[in-house]
C-alpha positions as CSV (number, residue, x, y, z in Angstrom):
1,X,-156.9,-169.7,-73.1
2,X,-155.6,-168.2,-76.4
3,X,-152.0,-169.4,-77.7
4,X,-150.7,-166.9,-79.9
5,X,-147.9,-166.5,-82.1
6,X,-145.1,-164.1,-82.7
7,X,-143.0,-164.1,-85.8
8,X,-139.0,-163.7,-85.5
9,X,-137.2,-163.6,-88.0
10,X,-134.3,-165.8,-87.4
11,X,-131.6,-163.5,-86.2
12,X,-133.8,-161.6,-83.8
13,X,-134.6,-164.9,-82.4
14,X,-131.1,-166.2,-81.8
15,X,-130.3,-162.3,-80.4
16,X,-133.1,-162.8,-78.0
17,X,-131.5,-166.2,-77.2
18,X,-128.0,-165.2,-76.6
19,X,-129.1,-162.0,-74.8
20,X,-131.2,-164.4,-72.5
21,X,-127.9,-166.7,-72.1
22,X,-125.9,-163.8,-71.5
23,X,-128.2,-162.9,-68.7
24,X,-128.1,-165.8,-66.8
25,X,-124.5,-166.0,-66.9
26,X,-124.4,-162.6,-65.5
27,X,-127.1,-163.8,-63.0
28,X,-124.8,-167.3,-61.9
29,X,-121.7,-165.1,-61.8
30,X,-123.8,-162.9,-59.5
31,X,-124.9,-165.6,-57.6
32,X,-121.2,-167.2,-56.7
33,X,-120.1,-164.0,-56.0
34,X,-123.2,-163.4,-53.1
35,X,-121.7,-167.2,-52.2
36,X,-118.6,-166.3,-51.9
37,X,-119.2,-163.4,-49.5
38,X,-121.3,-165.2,-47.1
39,X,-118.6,-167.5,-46.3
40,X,-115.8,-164.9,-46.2
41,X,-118.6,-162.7,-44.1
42,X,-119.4,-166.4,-41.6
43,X,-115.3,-166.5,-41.3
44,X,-114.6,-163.0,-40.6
45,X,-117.8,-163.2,-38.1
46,X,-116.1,-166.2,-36.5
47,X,-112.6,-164.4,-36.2
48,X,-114.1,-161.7,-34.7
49,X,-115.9,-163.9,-31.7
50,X,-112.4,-165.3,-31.1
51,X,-110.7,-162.0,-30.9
52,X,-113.4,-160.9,-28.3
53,X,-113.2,-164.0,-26.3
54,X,-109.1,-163.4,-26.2
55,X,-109.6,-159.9,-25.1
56,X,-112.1,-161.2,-22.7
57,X,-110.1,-163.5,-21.0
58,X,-107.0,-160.8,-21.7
59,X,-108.9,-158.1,-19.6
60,X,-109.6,-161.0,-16.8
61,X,-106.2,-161.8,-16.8
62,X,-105.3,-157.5,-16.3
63,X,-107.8,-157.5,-13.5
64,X,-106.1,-160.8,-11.7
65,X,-102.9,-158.7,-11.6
66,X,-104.5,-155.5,-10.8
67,X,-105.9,-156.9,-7.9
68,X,-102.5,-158.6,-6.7
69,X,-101.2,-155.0,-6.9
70,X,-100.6,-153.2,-3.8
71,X,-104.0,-151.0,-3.4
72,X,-102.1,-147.4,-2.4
73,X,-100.4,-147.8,-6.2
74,X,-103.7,-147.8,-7.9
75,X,-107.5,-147.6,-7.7
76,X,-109.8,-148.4,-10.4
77,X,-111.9,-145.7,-11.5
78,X,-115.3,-146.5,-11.9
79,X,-117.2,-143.2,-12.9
80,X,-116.9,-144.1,-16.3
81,X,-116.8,-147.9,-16.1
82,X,-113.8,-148.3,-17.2
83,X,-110.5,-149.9,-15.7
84,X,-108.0,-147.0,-15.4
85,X,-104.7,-146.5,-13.5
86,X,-105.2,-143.5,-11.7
87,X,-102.1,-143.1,-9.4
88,X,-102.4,-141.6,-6.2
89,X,-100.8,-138.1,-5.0
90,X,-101.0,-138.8,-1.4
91,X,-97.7,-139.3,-1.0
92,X,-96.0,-135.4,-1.3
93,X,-92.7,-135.3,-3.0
94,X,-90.8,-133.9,-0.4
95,X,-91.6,-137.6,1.9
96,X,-90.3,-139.7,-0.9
97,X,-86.7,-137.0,-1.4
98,X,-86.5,-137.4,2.0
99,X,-87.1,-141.4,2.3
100,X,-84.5,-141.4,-0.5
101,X,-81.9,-139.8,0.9
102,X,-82.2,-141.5,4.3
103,X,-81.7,-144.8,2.5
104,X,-78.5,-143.4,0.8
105,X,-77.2,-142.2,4.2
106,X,-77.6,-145.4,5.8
107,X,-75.8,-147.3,2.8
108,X,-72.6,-144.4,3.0
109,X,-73.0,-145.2,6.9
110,X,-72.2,-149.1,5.9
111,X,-69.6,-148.2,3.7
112,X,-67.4,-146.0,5.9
């Protein structure tokens, strides 16, 4: 193997030195910022399992009260796999009027 030389003048030298310096502060700087976002990225990460266990047990919770829900209220729809309050129409509007004002004649029947 062959060493060879270069000649530098002296100020090209400390150039190349301080240019080499310069790099490798740029390279650290680089480094802690990379650091840096891997821990913020592990938290956010972390924050976002806890949010989906809380909506897990928050949609568990829904269910439980769903369920305790009288059935001709609601029904779950479950074309699209998805919880949804669909209400039912079997009940015509002229039933419920009427229902309502049978209630009101028995309570002016109490008062009288």
């Amino acid at each position: 193997m062959e060493i060879r030389h270069i000649k530098l003048d002296y100020e090209n030298a400390l150039e190349s030195k301080k240019s080499l310096l310069s790099s490798e502060i740029g390279l650290l700087e680089i480094l802690k910022r990379v650091k840096s976002y891997r821990n913020f990225r592990s938290k956010e990460l972390g924050y976002k399992d806890k949010l989906r266990l809380e909506l897990n047990k928050f949609r568990k919770k829904i269910e439980e009260i769903q369920k305790s829900l009288p059935s001709e209220y609601y029904k779950v729809d479950k074309r699209k796999n998805k919880d949804r309050k669909v209400f039912k129409r079997d009940r015509d509007l002229e039933e419920e009027l009427n229902e309502i004002k049978k209630k009101l004649s028995k309570l002016k029947g109490n008062i009288s």
